[in-house]
Structure formats: structure tokens, C-alpha cells
N, C-alpha and C positions, 0 to 999 in steps of 0.2 A: 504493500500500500504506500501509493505517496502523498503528501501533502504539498502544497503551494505557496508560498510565502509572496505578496506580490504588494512592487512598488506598483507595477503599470502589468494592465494582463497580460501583453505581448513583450514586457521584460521579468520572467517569474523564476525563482529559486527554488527547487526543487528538494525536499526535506525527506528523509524517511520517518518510518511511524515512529519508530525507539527516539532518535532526535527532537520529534516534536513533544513527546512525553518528557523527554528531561526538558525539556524549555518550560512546559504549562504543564505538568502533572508536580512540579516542585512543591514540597511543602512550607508553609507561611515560612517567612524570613527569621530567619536566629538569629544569632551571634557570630557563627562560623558562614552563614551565608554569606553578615555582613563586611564581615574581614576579607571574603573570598572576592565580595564583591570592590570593595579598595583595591587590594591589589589589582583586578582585571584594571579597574582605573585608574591606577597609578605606572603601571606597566606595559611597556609595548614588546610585541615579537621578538627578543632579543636582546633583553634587559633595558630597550631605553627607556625612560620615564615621559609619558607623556604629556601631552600640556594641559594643566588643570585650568577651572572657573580661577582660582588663585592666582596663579600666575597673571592670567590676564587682567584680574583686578589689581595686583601690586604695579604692574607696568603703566596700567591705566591712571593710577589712582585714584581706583575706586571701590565700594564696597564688593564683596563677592555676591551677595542678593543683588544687586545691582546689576552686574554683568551680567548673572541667571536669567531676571527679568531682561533684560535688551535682546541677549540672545534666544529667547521661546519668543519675542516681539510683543510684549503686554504693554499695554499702552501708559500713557504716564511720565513717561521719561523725556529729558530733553533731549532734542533730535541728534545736538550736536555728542553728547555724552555715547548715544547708540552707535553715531556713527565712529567714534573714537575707538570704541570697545570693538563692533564686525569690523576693523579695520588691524585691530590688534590680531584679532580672534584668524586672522584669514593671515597677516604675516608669522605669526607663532603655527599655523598647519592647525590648528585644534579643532576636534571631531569628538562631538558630543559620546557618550558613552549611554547607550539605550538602558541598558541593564541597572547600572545604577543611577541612570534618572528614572525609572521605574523604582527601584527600588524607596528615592527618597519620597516622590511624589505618589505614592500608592496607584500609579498608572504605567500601562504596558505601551501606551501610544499603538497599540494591535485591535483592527476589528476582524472578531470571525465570521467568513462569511460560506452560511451552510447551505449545500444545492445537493438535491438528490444524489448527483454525481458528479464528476469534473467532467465528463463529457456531453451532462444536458445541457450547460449553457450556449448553445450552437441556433443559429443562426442572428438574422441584424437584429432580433428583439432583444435579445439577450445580450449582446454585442454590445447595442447603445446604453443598457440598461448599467451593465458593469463598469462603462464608462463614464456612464454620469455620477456611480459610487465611488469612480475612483481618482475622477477630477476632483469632485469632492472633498474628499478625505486627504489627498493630498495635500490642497488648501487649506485642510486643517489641522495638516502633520499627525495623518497615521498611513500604516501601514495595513493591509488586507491580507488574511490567512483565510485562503478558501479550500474546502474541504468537503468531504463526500458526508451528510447523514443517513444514509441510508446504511452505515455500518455502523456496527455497535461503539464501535471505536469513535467514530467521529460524536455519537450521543454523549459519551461519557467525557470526550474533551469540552465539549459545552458547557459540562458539567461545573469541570475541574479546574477548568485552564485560569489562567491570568490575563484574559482577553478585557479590554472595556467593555464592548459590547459585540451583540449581536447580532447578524441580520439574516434571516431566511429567504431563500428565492424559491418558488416553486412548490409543487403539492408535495404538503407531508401529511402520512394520515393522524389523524384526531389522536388516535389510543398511540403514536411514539411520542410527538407533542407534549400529554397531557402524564405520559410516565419520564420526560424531563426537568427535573427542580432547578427551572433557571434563575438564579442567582444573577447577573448581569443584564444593562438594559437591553432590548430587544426590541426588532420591528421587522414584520414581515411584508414581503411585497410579492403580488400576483397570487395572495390567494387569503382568506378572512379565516383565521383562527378563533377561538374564544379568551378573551381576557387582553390581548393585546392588542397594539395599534398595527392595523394593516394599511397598506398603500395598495390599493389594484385599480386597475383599468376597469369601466365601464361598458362591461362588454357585453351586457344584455343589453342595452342603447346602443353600441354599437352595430351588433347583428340585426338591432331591428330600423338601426336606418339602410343598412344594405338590404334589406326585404320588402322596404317602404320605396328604394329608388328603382328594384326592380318591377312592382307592383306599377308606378309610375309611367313604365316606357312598356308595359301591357302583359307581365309577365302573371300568368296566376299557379303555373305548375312549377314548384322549387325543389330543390336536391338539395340537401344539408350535409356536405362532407365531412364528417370529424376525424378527430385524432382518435385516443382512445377512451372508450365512451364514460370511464369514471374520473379522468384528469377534469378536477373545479372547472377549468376554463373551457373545455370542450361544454361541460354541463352549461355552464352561463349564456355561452355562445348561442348552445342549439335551445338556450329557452327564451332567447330573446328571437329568433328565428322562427319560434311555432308562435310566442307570445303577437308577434308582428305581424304574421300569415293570419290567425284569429280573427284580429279586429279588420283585417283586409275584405272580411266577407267569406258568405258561407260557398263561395265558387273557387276557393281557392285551397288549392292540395298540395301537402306538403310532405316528404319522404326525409327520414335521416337513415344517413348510413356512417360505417366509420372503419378508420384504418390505420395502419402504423405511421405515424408521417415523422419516424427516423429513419423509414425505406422511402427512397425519391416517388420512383415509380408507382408505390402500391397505391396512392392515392388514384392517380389515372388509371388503372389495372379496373379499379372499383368501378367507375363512372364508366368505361366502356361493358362493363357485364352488366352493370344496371341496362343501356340501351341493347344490351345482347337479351336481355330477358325480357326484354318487350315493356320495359317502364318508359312513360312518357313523360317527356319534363322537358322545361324550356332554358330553365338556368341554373348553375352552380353554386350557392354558397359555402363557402371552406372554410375551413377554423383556422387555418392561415396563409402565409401566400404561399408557402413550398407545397401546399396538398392545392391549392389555387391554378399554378403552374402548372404542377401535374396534371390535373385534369383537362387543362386548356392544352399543351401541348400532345396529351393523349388523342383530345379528339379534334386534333388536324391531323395528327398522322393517321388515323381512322379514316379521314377524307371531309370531316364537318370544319364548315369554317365560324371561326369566333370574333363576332359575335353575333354573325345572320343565322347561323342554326343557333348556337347555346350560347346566352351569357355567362360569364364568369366573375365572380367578385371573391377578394382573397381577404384577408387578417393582418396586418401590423405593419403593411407599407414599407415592405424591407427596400433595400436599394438593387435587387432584381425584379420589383415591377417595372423601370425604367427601364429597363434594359432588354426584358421580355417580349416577343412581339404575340399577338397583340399589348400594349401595354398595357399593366394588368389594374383594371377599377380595385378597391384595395378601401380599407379602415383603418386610419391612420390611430397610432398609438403613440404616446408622449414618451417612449422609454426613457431617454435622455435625464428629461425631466424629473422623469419618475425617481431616476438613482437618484440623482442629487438631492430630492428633497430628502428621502429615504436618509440617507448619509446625514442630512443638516439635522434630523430630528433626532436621528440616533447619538448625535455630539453633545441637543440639546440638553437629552436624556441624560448622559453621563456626566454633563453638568450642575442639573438640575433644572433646568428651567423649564416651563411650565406650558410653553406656547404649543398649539396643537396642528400637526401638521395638516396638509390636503390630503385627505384620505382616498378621494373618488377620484379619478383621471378621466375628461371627458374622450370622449373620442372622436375624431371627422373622417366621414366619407371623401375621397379623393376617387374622382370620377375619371377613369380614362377609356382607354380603348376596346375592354372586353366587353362590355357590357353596351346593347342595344335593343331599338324596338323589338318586342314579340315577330317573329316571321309570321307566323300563320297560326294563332291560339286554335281555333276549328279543329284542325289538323290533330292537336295534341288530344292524346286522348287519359279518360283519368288517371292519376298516380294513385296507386295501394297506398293503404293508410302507412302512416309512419309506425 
């Protein structure tokens, strides 16, 4: 098993399991820790002595709380005093020591950040999402350890660790949740837990304004594509999807179906045996744009074109709807956004302060090229119930 230690996702350090336990399974600090931890601080690779807050306060002349505050940047200080000290601080070579400024200030400057796996976070949702966490936290001097919970091992370093806080991405279920005694602040995002503050996307308004714009250009027979049928957001999706089909009128029929969509092609695979089985339908809705794609690109090469025979509308607005042809109509989601708030509330958290983040992400339809007039509604004949 490895863990992830990350300044930036695409510059990450790479830890084994045993390595991460001695870091965050240590027990509270002694005596011997803190001696242990002096010497790491007073010491470099080869006996030299490093350069201390001390030092630069004696050269400076100035107090050693002084120089601490200048160099963390807490406000207060005269400018020119700050500038005197990073200006010593940068000729003397001097490199903060994590360990024992954790040590003094009871913080690790570490947030954990838990994902089913290290290889769910895949595609541009997830992508943007990480980045907004991690521009974030960067600007507010921490560092991200992200990690697998879906092993016992990653539950119990939750537990255990010396992390500030905590953030979850993705569905975890109720009963591992609710057998973790989190101790540290937390927030989840993409998916609503009990007791904590979640951030997700509005994805029942979402789905039902792509249901409401296909409804518009004369669609009343829809295919609901999903992921897999018990992932929260798949659920949300396809209820804002029937929820939307509903109040459309009683002439309108609606089919879900669903698939793996960590397999490219399975999505499209689906949507060509649905019209192999004689169901009739005029547009696609997908739970995101890679099962979007798939289906749009499955059925040209079938021989339909998109979007005179079938519409298409996808999920999260990655940066291959542009690129797609037809390019792909899509529901735009705030990922971005989403990290960073995510991040700003979890600092709040560890601070204390009390301000309450945006919980709900609206979301917008982004209309492009796959999605068109009904061809010939007559034509269609009814969809089997969902």
C-alpha cells in the first residue's frame, strides 16, 4: 500500500504504509520526543548546525517571537522589520523545520484527504476539484496526504494521525462513517453524510434542467444513462431526471439504465443494445460526460447521427466536450470552486471560526452541439417503464 504526501497533485511523494505510521501513529509528545525533536532542529546531515529563529533574531535584533510571527506572515508587524528578518532569513539559507513547529504549535500544517481510492479521483471533475483544494491550502501553508479509505488502514489513520483536518471526496457508506470517532475537523464534499458539513453539487437541478431543455426542442422519450446504480450521485442525478420527466406530462417516458463508466466503452455498448432490443427513445441523459461521449460516439459509428437521430446531454463539463464532435450539451459543475471553499472552511474549522460555508453548488446547463429538435416524435414508439 502506498500513501501520497502532496505539495501539488502532479508533484507527489510517494510514502509506504510502515513510514506513514511512524509519522501519524506516534504517541503524544514526551520528553524524549522532545529532545529528539531539538536535535533534528538543531542539526543538519553531517553534523552542521542549522540556522535557528535565534540566530536570525540576534543578527536582526530582534525578539525571537518576532521573527516566528514575520516568518508564518501574521499581521501586525512593521513592514520594514518583516522585510529585514525574510531578508536575513533567505541570506543565512534557513528552512523552517515542520516537525518541531508542529511540535510547538500543537499543528501538523497536514490535511488528510480521504477518496475511496487513489485511482477514483480520474477525470476533469475530480481534477478541478483537487485543484481548487490544493491552490487553496497552499495559500494557507498546508500540505495534503491523500489516501485510500476504503482500507482498514486508511480508517484507522483518521483515527490516529496528527493530521489538522479532514476532508472526504466521494461515497463512503453510512455504517464505515459512522464506526469512525473523528476527532479532527472534517468536511465532506460530493456527497451529504449525517452530523457534518457537506459541500455537493446540485445535481437533482441539475438533471432536471437537462430534461426541461430536452423537453423544450420536442423530446418526450429519454434514456437515463448511469454509473453505478447505488453511487449518491448516480441516485441524485436519475431523481432529478424522473423528478423532471413527471411534471413534463403524462406523455412522457422515461427508461434508466446503468453501467460501469470506469470502462470507456461500456456506456455506449449499453445504449446500442437498448436500440438493439427495440426500445425507443429520442435522447440520452448521462450521469457524466465520459458515459455522454460514449454513447454519442457509439451511435455514429452505428451509423445515427447526433443530434438528428439522438440527443445527447453529459455531466460536469469536462474539457473533452470541447473537443468532442458533436460538441457535447453538458451541466456545468463549479469543481474548482467547490475545492477551495471546501479547503477555506476546513482552515476555518481548525481555527475556530464560526462562518458557515456554501453548502449547495448551483449548477448550469451549457448548450452545445449534441442536443437538437425531436426528428420525428410519431415515429418513436413507447419506452418500457423504467
Amino acid at each position: 500500500m502506498n500513501f501520497r504526501l502532496d505539495a501539488h497533485p502532479s508533484k507527489s511523494l510517494h510514502l509506504g504504509f510502515a513510514n506513514v505510521c511512524k509519522a501519524f501513529y506516534a504517541p503524544p509528545p514526551g520528553p524524549e520526543h522532545e529532545r529528539e525533536c531539538k536535535r533534528l532542529h538543531e542539526e543538519r546531515p553531517g553534523g552542521q548546525a542549522v540556522v535557528t529563529i535565534r540566530e536570525i533574531a540576534e543578527n536582526v535584533g530582534v525578539t525571537v517571537s518576532t521573527v516566528s510571527r514575520a516568518l508564518a506572515g501574521h499581521p501586525g508587524l512593521r513592514a520594514e522589520t518583516v522585510l529585514r528578518v525574510t531578508k536575513e532569513a533567505q541570506r543565512l539559507g534557513y528552512t523552517p523545520n515542520l516537525m518541531a513547529r508542529g511540535l510547538v504549535q500543537k499543528k501538523s500544517g497536514m490535511i488528510g484527504v480521504a477518496l475511496p481510492s487513489l485511482d477514483y479521483a480520474h477525470g476533469d471533475f475530480f481534477t478541478q476539484l483537487l485543484i481548487g483544494i490544493e491552490k487553496r491550502a497552499a495559500a494557507l501553508k498546508y500540505m495534503l496526504l491523500l489516501f485510500p479509505y476504503l482500507e482498514l488502514e486508511g480508517a484507522n489513520m483518521m483515527q490516529q494521525s496528527l493530521l489538522d483536518g479532514i476532508m472526504i471526496i466521494g461515497p463512503m457508506e453510512l455504517s464505515r462513517f459512522e464506526s469512525i470517532h473523528f476527532v479532527k475537523p472534517l468536511v465532506v464534499l460530493d456527497q451529504k453524510l449525517p452530523g457534518v458539513h457537506s459541500i455537493v453539487s446540485a445535481n437533482v437541478d441539475g438533471a432536471g434542467q437537462a430534461v426541461r431543455h430536452l423537453v423544450e426542442l420536442g423530446h418526450r422519450r429519454l434514456l437515463f444513462l448511469g454509473g453505478p446504480r447505488e453511487h449518491p450521485t448516480v441516485q441524485q442525478r436519475m431523481k432529478g431526471f424522473l423528478e423532471a420527466g413527471r411534471k413534463s406530462g403524462d406523455d412522457m417516458h422515461q427508461k434508466c439504465i446503468f453501467s460501469d463508466w470506469t470502462n470507456f466503452s461500456a456506456g455506449g455498448e449499453m445504449v446500442i443494445r437498448e436500440i438493439a432490443a427495440g426500445e425507443k427513445f429520442t435522447a440520452v441523459v448521462a450521469a457524466n460526460d465520459a458515459l455522454a461521449i460514449s454513447a454519442s460516439l457509439a451511435l455514429q459509428e452505428h451509423g445515427y447521427h447526433v443530434p438528428r437521430d439522438y440527443s445527447v446531454v453529459g455531466f460536469d463539463d469536462s474539457v473533452d466536450c470541447r473537443i468532442v464532435r458533436p460538441k457535447l450539451t453538458t451541466v456545468r459543475q463549479l469543481a474548482f470552486e467547490m475545492g477551495d471553499a471546501a479547503m477555506t472552511f476546513l482552515h476555518y474549522q481548525i481555527h475556530g471560526n464560526k462562518t458557515k460555508p456554501r453548502l449547495s453548488w448551483d449548477q448550469e446547463l451549457v448548450v452545445r452541439d449534441s442536443t437538437g429538435p425531436v426528428k420525428n416524435p410519431k415515429s418513436q414508439e413507447r419506452l418500457s417503464a423504467a
